[in-house]
DSSP file (Angstrom, degrees, kcal/mol; ACC not computed):
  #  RESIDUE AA STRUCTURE BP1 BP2  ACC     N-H-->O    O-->H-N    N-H-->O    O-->H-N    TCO  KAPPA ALPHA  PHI   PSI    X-CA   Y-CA   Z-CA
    1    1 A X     >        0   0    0      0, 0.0     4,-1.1     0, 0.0     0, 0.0   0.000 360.0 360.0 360.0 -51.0    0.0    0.0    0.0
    2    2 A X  T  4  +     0   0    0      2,-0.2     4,-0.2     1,-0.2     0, 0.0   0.468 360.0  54.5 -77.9   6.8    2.4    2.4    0.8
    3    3 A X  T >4 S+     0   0    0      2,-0.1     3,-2.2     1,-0.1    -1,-0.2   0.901 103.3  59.9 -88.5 -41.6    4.4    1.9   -2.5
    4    4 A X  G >4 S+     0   0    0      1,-0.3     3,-1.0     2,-0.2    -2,-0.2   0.878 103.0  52.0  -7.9 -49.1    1.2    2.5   -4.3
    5    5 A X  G 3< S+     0   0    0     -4,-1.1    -1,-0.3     1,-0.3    -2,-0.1   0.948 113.3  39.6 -78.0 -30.0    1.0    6.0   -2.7
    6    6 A X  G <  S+     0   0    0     -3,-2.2     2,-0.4    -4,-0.2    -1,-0.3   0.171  90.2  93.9-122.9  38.7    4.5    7.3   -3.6
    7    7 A X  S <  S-     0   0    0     -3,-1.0     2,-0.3    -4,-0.1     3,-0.0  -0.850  71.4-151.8-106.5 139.2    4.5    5.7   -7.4
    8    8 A X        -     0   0    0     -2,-0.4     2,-0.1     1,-0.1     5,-0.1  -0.774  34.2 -83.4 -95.9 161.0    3.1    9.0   -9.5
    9    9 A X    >   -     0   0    0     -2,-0.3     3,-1.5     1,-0.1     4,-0.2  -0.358  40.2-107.2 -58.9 165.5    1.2    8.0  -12.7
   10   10 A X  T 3  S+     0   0    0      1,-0.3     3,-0.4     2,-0.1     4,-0.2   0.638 110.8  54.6 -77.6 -30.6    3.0    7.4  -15.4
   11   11 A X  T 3  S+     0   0    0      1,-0.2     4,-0.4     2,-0.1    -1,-0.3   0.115  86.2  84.0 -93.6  25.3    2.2   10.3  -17.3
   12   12 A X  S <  S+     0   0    0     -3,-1.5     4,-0.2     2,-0.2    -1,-0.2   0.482  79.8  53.7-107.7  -1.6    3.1   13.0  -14.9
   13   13 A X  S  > S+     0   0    0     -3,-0.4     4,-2.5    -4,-0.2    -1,-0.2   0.584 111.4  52.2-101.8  -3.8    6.6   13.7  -15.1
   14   14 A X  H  > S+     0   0    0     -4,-0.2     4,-1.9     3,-0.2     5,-0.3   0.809 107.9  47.7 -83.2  -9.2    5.9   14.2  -18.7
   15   15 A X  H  > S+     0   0    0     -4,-0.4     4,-1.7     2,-0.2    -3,-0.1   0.889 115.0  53.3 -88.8 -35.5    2.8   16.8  -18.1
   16   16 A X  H  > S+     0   0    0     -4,-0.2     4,-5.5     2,-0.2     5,-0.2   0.961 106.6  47.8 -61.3 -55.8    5.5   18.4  -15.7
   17   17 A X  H  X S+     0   0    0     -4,-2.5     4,-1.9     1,-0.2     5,-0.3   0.979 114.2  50.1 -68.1 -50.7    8.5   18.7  -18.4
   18   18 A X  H  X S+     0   0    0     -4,-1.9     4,-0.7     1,-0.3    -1,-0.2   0.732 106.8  50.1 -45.8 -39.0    6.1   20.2  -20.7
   19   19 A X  H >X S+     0   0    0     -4,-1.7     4,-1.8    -5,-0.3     3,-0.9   0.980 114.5  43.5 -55.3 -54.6    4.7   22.7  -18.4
   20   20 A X  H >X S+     0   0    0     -4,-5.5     4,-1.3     1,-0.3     3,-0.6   0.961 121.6  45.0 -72.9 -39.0    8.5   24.2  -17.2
   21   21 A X  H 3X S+     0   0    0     -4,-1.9     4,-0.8     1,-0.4    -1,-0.3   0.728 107.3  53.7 -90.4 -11.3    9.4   24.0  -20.8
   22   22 A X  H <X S+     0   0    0     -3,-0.9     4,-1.8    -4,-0.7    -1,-0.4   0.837 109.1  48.6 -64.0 -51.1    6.3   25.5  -21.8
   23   23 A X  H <X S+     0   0    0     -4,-1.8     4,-2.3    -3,-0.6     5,-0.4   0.729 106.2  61.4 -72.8 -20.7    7.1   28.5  -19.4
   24   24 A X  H  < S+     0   0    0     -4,-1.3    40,-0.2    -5,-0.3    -2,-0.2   0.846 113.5  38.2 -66.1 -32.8   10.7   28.5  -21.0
   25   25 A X  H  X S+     0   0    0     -4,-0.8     4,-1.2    -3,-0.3    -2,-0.2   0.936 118.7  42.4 -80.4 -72.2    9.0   29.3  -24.1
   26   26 A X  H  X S+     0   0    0     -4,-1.8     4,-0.7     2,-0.1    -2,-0.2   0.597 102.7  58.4 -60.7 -27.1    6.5   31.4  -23.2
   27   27 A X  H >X S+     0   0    0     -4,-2.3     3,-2.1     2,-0.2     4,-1.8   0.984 100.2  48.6 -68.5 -79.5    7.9   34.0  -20.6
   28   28 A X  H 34 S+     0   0    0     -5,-0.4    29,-0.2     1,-0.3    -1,-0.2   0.691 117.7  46.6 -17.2 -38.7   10.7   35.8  -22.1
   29   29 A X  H 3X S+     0   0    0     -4,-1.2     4,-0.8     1,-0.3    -1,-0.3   0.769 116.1  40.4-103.9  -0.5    8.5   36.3  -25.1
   30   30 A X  H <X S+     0   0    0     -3,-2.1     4,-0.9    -4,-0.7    -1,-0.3   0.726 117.6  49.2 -72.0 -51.6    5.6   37.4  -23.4
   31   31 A X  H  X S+     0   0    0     -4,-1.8     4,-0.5     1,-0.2    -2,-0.2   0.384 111.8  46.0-106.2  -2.8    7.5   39.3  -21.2
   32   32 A X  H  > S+     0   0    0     -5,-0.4     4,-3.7     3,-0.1     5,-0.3   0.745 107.4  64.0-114.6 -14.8    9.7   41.1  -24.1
   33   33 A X  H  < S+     0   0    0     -4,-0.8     4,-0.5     3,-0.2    -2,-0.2   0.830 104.8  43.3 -43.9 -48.9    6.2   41.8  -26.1
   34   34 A X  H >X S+     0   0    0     -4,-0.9     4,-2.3     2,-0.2     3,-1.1   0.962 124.1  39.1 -61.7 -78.8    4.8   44.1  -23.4
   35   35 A X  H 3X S+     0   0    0     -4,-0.5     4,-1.9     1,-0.3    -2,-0.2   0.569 110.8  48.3-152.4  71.9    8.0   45.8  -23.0
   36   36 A X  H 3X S+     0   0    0     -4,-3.7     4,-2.3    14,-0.2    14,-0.4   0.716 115.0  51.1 -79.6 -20.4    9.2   46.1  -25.9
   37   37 A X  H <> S+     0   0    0     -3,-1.1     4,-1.2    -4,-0.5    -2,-0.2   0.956 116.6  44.1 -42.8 -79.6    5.4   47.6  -26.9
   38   38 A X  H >X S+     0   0    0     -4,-2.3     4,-1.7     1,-0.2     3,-1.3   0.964 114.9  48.0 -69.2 -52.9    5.7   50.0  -23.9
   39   39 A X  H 3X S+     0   0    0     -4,-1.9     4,-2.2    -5,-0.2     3,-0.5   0.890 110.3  49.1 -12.8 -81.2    9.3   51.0  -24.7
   40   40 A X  H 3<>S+     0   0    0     -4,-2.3     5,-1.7     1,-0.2     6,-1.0   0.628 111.0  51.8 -13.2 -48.9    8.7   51.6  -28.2
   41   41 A X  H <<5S+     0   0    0     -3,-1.3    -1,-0.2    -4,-1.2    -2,-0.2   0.740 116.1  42.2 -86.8 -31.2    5.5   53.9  -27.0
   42   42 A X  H  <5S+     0   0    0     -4,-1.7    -2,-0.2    -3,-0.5    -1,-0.2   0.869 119.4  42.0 -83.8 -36.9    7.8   56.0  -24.6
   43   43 A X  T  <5S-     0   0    0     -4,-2.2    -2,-0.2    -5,-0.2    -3,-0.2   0.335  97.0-130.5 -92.1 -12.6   10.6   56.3  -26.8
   44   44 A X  T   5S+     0   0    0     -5,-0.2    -3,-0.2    -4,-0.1    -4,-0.1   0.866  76.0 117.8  43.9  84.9    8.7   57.1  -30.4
   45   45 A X    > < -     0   0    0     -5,-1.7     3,-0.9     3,-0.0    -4,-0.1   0.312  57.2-161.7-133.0 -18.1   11.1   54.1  -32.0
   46   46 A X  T 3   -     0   0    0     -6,-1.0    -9,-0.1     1,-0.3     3,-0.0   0.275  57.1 -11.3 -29.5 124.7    8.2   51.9  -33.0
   47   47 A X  T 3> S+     0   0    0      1,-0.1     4,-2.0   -11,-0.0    -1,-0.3  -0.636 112.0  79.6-118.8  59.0    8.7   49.0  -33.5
   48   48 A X  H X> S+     0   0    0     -3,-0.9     4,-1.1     2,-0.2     3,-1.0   0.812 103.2  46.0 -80.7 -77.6   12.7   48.3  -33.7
   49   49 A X  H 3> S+     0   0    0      1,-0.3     4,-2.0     2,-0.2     3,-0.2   0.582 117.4  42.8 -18.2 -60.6   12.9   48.3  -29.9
   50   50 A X  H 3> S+     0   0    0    -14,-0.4     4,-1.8     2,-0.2    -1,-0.3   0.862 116.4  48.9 -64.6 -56.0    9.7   46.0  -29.7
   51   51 A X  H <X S+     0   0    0     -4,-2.0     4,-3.2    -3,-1.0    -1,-0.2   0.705 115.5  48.1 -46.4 -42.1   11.3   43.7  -33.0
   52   52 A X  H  < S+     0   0    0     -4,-1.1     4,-0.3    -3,-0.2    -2,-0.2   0.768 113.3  44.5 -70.1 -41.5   14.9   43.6  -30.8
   53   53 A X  H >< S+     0   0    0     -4,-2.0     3,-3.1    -5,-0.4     4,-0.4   0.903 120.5  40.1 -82.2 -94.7   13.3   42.5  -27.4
   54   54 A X  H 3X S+     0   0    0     -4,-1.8     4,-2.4     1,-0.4     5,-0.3   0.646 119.8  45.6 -75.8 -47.3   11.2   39.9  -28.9
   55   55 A X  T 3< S+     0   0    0     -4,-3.2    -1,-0.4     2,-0.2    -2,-0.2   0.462 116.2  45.0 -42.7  -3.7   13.8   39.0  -31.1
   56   56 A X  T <> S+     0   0    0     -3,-3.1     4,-1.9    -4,-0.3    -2,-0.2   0.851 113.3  51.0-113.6 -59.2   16.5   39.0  -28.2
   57   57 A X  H  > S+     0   0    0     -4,-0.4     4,-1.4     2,-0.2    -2,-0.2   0.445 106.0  53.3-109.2 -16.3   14.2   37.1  -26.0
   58   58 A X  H  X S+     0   0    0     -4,-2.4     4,-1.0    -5,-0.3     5,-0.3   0.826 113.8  44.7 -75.4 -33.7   13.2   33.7  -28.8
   59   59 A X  H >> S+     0   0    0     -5,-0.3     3,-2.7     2,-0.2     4,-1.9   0.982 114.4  49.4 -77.0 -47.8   16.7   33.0  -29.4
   60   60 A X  H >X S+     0   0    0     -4,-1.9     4,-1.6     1,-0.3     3,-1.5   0.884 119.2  38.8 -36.9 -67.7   17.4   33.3  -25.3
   61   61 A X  H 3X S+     0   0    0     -4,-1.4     4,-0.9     1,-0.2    -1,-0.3   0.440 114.6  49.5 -67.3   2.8   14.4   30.9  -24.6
   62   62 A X  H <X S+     0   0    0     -3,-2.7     4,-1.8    -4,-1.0    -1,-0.2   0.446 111.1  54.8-119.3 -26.7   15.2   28.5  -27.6
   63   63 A X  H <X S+     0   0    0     -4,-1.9     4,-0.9    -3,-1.5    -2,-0.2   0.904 117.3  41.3 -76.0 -48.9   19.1   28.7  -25.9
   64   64 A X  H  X S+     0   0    0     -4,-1.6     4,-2.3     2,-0.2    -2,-0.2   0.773 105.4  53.3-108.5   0.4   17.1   27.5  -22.8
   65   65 A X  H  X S+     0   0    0     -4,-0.9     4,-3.0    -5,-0.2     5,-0.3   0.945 108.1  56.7 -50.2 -69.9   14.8   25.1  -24.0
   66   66 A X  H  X S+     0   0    0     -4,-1.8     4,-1.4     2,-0.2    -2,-0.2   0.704 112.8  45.9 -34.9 -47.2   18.2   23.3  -25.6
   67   67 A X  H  X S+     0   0    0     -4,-0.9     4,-0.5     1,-0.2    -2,-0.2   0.980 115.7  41.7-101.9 -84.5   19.6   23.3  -22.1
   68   68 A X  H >X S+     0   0    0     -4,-2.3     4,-2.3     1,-0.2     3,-0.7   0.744 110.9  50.3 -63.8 -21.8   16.9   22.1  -20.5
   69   69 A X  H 3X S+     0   0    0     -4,-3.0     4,-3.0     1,-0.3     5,-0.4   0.991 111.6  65.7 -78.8 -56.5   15.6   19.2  -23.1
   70   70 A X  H 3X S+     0   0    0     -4,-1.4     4,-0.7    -5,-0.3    -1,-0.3   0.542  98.0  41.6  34.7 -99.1   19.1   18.4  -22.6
   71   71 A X  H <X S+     0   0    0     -3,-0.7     4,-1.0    -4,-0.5     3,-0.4   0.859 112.2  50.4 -57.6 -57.9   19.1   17.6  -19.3
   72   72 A X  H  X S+     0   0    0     -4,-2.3     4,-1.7     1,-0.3    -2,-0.2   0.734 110.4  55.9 -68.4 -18.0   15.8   15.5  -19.2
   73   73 A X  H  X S+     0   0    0     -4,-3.0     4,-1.7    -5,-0.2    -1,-0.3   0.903 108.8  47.6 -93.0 -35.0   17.4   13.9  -21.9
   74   74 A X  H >X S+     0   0    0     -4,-0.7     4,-2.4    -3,-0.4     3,-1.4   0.940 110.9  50.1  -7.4 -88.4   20.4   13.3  -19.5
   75   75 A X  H 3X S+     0   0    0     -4,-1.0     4,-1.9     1,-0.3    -2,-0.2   0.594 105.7  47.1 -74.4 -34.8   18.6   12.1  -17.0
   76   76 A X  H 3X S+     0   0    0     -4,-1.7     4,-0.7     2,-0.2    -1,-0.3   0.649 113.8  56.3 -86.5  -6.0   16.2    9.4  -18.5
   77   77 A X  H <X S+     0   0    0     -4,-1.7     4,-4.6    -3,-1.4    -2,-0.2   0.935 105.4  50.9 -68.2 -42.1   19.7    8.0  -20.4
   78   78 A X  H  X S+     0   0    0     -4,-2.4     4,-2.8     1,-0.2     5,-0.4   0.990 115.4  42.1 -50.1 -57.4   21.2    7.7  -17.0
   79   79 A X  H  X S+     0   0    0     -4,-1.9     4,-2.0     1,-0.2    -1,-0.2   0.864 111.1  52.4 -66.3 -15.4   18.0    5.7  -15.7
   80   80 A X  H  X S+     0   0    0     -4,-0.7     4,-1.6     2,-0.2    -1,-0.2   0.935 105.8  54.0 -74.6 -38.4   17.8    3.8  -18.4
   81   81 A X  H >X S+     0   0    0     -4,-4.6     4,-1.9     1,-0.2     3,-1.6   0.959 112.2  50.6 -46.4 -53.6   21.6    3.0  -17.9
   82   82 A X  H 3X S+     0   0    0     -4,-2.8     4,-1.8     1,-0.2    -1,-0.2   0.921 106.8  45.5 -38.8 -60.8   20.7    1.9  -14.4
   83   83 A X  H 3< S+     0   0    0     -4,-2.0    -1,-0.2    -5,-0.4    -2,-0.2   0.747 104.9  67.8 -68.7  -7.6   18.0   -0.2  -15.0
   84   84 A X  H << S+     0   0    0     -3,-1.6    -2,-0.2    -4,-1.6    -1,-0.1   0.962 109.4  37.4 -44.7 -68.9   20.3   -1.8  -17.9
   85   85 A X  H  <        0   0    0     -4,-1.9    -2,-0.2     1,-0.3    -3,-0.1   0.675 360.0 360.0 -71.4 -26.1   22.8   -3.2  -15.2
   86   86 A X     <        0   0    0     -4,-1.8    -1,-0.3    -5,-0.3    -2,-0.1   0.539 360.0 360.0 -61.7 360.0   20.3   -4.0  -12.8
């Protein structure tokens, strides 16, 4: 009973890496859209500032998406190795 309780389902460490990497994606460019937007607005440059941030901020998250896929991809060769020798 009590291994039952601390086994996760099987699909939940994938729903997990997809979320963080999902956020990996999404922030930066989300967050350089607003403000490069507001920048732009303050600054009468429209829209190089806005084009530079958003641009600035896909290759960063695409830099940390590679990182991270990366790792996870690390991590389940190492377990697999484990369970190889076992």
């Amino acid at each position: 009973m009590g291994e039952e309780n601390n086994k996760s389902a099987w699909w939940q460490p994938a729903v997990f890496m997809f979320l963080r990497l999902s956020v990996w994606i999404a922030t930066p460019v989300l967050l350089a859209v607003f403000f490069g937007k507001w920048l732009d607005k303050i600054l009468g440059t429209e829209p190089w500032l806005f084009l530079v941030l958003v641009g600035t901020a896909f290759l960063a998250s695409m830099f940390i998406l590679a990182r991270e896929v990366t790792k996870e991809y690390n991590k389940i060769e190492d377990k697999n190795n484990k369970n190889s020798k076992s």
